[in-house]
C-alpha positions as CSV (number, residue, x, y, z in Angstrom):
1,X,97.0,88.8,106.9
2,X,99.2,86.0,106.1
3,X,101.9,86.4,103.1
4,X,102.0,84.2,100.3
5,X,104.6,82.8,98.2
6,X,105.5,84.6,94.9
7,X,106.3,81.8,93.0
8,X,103.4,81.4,90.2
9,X,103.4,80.4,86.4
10,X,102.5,83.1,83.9
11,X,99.9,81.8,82.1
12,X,99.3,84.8,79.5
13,X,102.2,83.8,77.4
14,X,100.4,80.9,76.6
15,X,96.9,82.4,75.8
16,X,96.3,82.3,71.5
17,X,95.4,85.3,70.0
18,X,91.9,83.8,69.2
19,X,91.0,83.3,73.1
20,X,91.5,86.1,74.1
21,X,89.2,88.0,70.8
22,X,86.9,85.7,72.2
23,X,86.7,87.4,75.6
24,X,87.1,90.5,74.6
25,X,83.8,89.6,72.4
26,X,81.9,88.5,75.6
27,X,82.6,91.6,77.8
28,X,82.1,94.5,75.2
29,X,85.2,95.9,74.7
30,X,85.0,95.2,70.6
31,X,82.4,96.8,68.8
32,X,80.9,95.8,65.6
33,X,81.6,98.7,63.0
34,X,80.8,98.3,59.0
35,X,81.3,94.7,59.5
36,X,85.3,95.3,61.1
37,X,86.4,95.4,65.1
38,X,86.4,98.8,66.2
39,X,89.9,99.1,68.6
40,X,90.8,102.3,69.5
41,X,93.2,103.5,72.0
42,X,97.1,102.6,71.7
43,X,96.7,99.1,71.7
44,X,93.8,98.3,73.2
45,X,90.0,98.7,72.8
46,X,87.4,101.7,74.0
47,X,83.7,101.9,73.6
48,X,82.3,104.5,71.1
49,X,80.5,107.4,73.5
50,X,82.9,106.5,76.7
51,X,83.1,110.0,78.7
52,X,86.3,112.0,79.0
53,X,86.1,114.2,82.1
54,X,89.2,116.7,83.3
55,X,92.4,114.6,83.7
56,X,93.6,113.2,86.9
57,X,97.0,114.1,88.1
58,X,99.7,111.8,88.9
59,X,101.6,113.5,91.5
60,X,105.0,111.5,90.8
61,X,105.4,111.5,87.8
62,X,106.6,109.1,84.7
63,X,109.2,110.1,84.2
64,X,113.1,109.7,85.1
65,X,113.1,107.4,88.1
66,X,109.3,106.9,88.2
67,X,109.5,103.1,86.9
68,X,111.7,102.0,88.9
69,X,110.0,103.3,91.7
70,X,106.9,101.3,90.6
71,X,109.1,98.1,90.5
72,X,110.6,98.5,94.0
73,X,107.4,98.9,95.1
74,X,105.9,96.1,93.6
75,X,108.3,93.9,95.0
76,X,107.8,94.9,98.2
77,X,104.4,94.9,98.5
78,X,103.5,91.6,96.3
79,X,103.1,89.3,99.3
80,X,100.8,91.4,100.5
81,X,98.8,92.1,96.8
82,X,99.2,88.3,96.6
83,X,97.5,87.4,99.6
84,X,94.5,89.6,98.9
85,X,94.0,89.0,95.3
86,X,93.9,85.5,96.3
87,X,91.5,85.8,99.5
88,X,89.7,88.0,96.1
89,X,89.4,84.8,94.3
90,X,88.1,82.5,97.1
91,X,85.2,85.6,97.4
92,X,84.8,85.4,93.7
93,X,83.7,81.4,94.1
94,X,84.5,80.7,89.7
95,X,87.4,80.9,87.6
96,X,87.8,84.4,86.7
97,X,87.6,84.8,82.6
98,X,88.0,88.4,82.4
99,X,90.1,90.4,85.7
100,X,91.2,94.0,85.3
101,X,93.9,96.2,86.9
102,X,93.6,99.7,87.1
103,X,96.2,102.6,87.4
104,X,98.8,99.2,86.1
105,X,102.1,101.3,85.5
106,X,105.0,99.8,83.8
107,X,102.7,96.3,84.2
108,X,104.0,94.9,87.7
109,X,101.0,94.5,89.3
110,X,98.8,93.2,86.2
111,X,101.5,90.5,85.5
112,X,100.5,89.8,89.3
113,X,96.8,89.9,88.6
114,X,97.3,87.0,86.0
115,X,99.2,85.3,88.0
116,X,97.0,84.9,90.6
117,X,93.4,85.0,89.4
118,X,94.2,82.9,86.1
119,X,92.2,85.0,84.3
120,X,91.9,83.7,80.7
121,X,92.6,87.4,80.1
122,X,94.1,90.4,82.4
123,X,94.0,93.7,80.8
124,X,95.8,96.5,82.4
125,X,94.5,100.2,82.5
126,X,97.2,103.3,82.4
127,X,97.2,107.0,82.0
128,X,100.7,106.8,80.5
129,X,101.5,106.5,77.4
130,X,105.3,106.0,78.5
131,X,104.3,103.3,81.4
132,X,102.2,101.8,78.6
133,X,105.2,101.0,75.9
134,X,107.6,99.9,79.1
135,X,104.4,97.3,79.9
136,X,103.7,96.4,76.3
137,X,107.8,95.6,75.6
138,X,108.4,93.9,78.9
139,X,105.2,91.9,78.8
140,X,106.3,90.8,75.1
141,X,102.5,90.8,74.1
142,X,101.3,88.1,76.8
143,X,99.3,90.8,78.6
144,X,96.6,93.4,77.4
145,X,97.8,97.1,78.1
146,X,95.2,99.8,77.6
147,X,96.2,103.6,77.6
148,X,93.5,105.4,79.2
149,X,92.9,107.5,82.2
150,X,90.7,105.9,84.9
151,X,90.0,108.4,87.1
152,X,88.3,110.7,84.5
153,X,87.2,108.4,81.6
154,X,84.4,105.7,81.9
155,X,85.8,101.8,81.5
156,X,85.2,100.6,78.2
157,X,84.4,97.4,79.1
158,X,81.4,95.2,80.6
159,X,81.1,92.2,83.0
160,X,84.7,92.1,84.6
161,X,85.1,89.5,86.9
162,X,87.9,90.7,89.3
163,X,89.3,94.1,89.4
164,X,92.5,95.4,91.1
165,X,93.1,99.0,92.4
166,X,96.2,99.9,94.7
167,X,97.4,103.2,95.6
168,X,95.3,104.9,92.9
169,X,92.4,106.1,94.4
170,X,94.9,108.3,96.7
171,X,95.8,110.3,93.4
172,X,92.4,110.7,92.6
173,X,90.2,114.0,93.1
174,X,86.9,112.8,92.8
175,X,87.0,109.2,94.8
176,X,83.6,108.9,95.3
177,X,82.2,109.6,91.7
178,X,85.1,107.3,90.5
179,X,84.3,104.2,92.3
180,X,80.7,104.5,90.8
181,X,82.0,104.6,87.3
182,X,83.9,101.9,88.1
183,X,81.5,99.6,89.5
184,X,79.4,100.2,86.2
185,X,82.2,97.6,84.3
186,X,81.8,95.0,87.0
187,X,79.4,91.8,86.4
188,X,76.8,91.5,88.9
189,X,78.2,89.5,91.7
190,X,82.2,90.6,90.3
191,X,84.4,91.4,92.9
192,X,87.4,94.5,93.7
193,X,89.9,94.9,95.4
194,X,90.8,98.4,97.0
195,X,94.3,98.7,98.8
196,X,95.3,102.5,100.2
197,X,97.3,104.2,102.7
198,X,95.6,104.7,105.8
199,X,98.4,106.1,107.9
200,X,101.6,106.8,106.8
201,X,103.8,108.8,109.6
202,X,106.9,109.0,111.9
203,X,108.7,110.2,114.7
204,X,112.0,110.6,112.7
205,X,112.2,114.3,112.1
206,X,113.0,113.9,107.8
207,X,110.1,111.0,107.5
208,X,108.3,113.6,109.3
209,X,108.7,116.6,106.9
210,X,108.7,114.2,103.8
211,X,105.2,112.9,104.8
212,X,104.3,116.8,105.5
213,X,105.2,117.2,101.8
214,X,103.2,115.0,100.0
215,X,100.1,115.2,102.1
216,X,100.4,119.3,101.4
217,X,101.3,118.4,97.5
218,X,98.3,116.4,97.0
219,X,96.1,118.7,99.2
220,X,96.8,121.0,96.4
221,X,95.4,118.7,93.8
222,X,92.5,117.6,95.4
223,X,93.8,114.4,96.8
224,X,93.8,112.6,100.3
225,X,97.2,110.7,101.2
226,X,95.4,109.0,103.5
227,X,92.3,107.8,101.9
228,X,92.5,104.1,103.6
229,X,90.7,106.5,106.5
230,X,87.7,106.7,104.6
231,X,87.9,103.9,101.7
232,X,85.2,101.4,103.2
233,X,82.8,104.3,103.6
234,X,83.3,105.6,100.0
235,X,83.0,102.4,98.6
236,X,80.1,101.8,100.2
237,X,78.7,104.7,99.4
238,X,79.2,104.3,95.9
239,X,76.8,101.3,95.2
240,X,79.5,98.3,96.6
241,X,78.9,96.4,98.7
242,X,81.9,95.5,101.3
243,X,82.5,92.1,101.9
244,X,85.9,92.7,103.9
245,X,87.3,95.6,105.4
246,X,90.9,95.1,107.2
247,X,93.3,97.7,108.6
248,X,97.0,95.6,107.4
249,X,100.5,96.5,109.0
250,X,102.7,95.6,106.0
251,X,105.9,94.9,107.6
252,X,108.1,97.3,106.1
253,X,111.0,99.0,107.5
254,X,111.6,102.6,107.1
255,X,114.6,101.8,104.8
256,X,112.9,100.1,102.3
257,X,110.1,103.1,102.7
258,X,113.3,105.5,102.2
259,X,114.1,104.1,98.7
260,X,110.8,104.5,97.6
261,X,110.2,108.4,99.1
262,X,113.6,109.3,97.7
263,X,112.8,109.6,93.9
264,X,109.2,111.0,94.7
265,X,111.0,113.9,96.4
266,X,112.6,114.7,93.3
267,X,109.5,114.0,91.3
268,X,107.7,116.6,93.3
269,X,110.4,119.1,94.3
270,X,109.3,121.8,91.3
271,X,105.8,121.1,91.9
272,X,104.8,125.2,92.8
273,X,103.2,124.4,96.2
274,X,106.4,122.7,97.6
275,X,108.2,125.4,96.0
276,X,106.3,127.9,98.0
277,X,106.2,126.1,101.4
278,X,109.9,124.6,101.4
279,X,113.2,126.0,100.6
280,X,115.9,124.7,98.3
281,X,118.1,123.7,101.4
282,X,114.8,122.1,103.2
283,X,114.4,119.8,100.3
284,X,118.0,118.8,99.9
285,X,118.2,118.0,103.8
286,X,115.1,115.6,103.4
287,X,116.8,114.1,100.2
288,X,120.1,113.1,102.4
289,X,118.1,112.3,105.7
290,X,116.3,109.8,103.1
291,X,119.0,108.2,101.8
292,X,120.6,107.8,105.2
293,X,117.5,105.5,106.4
294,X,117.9,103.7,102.9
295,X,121.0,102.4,103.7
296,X,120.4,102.0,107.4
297,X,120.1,98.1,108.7
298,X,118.5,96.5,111.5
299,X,115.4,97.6,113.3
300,X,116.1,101.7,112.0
301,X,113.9,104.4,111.9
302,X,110.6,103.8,113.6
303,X,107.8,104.5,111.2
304,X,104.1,103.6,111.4
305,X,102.4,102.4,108.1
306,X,99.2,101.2,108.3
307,X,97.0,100.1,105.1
308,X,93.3,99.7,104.4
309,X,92.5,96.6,102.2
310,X,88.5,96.7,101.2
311,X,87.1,93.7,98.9
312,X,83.6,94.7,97.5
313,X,81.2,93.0,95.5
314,X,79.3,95.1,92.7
């Protein structure tokens, strides 16, 4: 998949207040109450009656270095979101009004989505309250951040046009009945965009244990670390229908992967099942091994990263 440039215009700081009540009036997400909009949620708007199911768990955390894990790792994979989201447009065929972006973090990726779909307005969905305010102050208003956990409470919204979901369906226990809640928010004809691991491993003895690790970690909480293997199939199964399905070789090199695993290690090093299957020293070895492919240069550490990119219509 070819990369794009990154060099686009932010168009939300220049959306009026008005506009975007207007939208929100046209997909649902303000309800009349006693004559007066009914907003709830910190800072953004829910449906009265929306479910609240068990909530998910975020293996890594929001804490500490969390954020600016989430920035490193939108910077290095926004070519590659880029590209996709704008192959999402062309499948889309109209201007996007309303485009969503779920599991949005400190706001990386849903500055991306408005970037790139021109959405007249690009609302943001996250499970931390924490993530949320970092979004909300960095974003300085120009973007719509809603706290709210995807993976266990319905979207309180109608007739999206383009949605965005990478590397959240991996932290999810319940994929399948997710992606059917989901697709309920869609317009008919709307299309998402599903990015996921599909293989993640290496030769290199520390990647090796690392990736050991987290697949064991999220075991234990009902995850799959590798749920690119079956993402077109659970999609499909859950009402979408796939209109591309590509296995993508993101070009990084194990450093780069490095300063990304490093502060998930210590995100997930008192987490009781790694506590029970590695000792003290194991982790600490895997912590210096990872910061010795961080700063390697070159070619480095072999390591095989493969993604699944899946763009479904509702």
């Amino acid at each position: 998949m070819d990369q794009v440039s990154s060099s686009y215009s932010l168009h939300g700081s220049r959306r009026r207040c008005g506009e975007r009540a207007a939208v929100w009036f046209r997909h649902g997400v303000i309800a009349r109450r006693e004559g007066k909009r009914q907003i709830c949620g910190d800072g953004g708007p829910r449906q009265r009656g929306a479910s609240l199911r068990e909530g998910s768990h975020y293996t890594f955390g929001d804490q500490g270095p969390a954020a600016e894990r989430l920035r490193r790792l939108a910077s290095l994979y926004r070519p590659l979101s880029a590209s996709v989201l704008e192959q999402a447009c062309v499948t889309l065929g109209v201007a996007a009004d309303l485009a969503i972006d779920l599991g949005a973090g400190p706001g990386y990726t849903t500055e991306l989505v408005a970037e790139v779909t021109q959405a007249r307005v690009a609302i943001g969905y996250e499970r931390s309250p924490a993530f949320c305010a970092e979004a909300r102050a960095r974003c300085g208003g120009s973007l719509d951040f809603v706290e709210l956990d995807v993976g266990a409470e319905d979207l309180p919204i109608q007739n999206v046009d383009l949605g965005f979901c990478r590397f959240l369906l991996t932290h999810l226990p319940n994929p399948l009945e997710t992606l059917g809640r989901w697709k309920k928010a869609l317009r008919p004809g709307g299309v998402m965009v599903f990015l996921e691991v599909e293989r993640l491993s290496s030769s290199d003895p520390v990647l090796a244990r690392y990736y050991r690790m987290i697949e064991g970690v999220q075991a234990e909480h009902g995850q799959a670390m590798s749920i690119g293997r079956t993402l077109e199939a659970l999609v499909q199964k859950a009402g979408w229908r796939v209109v591309d399905s590509q296995a993508v070789d993101p070009c990084l090199p194990a450093s780069a992967m490095a300063t990304l695993h490093r502060p998930n290690l210590e995100s997930v090093r008192k987490d009781p099942w790694v506590q029970g299957h590695f000792k003290p020293e194991e982790i600490d070895e895997i912590a210096v091994g990872l910061e010795r492919i961080g700063a390697e240069t070159g070619k480095g550490t072999p390591i095989d990263n493969v993604l699944r990119v899946v763009i479904a219509r509702a």
